[in-house]
C-alpha positions, 0 to 999 in steps of 0.5 A: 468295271468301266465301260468305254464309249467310242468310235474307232479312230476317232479323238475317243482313242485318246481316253481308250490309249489311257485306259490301255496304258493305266491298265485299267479293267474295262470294256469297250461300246462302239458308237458308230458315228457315221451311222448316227448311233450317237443320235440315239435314244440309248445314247443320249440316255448316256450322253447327252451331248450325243458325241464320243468319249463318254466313260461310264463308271460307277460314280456315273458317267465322265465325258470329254478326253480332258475329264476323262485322261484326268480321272484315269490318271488319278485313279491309275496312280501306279501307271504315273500317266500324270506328274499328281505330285507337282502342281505346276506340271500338272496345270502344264499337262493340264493346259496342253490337253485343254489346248489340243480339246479347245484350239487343235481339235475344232482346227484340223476336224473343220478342214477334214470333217465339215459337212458338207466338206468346204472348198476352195477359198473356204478351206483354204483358210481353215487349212491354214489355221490348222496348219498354224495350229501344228506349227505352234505345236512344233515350236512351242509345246512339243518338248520332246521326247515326249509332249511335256518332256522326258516323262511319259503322260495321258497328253502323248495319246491325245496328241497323237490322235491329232497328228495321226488325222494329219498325218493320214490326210498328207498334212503332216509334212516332214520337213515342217513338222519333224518333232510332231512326226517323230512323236506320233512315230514314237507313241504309236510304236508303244505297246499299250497305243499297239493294243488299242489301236487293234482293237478299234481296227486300225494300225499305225501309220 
């Protein structure tokens, strides 16, 4: 069985909506970030990186969401969660996902998660970035219906945990952002996304 290290609501759900999807047998350890459980000699024993998702299988351990939406979608074939069989659509999917992990994530989390939170000029600049970061998502990778077009993959949940935290924080503007609303609408209403959210003690929104 896999074994799923997360932290509700955190950018782990993303691995979590793909285990659910995949309708993988797993389970799922809770690491409360905000208590410092990844800071933990247990932890760290699992992860030294001391940070979620970390998935634990019995080959080892695979850290990071794009490693870990690649592996479930590999090992997950029938849920078609990833376009294996064309290699261009794969480095497409590929690349959004290193995108959202390299470019999206470290945007959004500096403006809603700095400690101590930045202020006044600071952030400012940092929202912007952000912002700017989403208005490419809108215009340019977004296909729609969904995030690679008329197939659904593990990049749709990824995606989502982004716009969900922006749209939580009344960054994700209706009238800029339409695609990226009607996406995050349209994830979070699927039955799997339904599943996992309840489990880490959430809802849409």
């Amino acid at each position: 069985m896999l074994k799923l290290y997360y932290s509700p609501g955190a950018c782990a759900m993303a691995s979590h909506i793909a285990l659910e999807e995949a309708g993988a047998d797993y389970e799922l350890q809770k690491i409360d970030l905000k208590q410092g459980e990844q800071r933990t000699p247990g932890y760290l024993a699992i992860n030294p990186a001391g940070v979620t998702p970390a998935l634990a299988t019995t080959q080892g351990v695979i850290t990071q969401n794009v490693a870990i939406l690649a592996y479930v979608a590999q090992t997950h074939p029938q849920a078609k969660l990833a376009p294996m069989d064309d290699p261009y659509a794969l480095a497409r999917l590929q690349a959004f996902n290193a995108w959202l992990a390299s470019s999206l994530h470290p945007a959004i989390g500096k403006v809603l998660f700095s400690r101590p939170p930045l202020e006044g000029a600071a952030r400012e600049e940092a929202l912007e970035q952000a912002l700017a970061k989403y208005d490419l998502a809108e215009q340019h990778l977004l296909v729609g219906p969904w995030a690679l077009g008329a197939d659904h993959s593990v990049t749709d949940g990824y995606l989502m945990v982004f716009t969900r935290w922006a749209r939580q924080a009344d960054l994700l503007d209706k009238a800029r952002f339409p695609g990226l609303n009607a996406h995050l609408d349209r994830v979070q209403s699927r039955p799997a996304v339904q599943r996992a959210l309840a489990a880490e003690g959430l809802s849409a929104i």
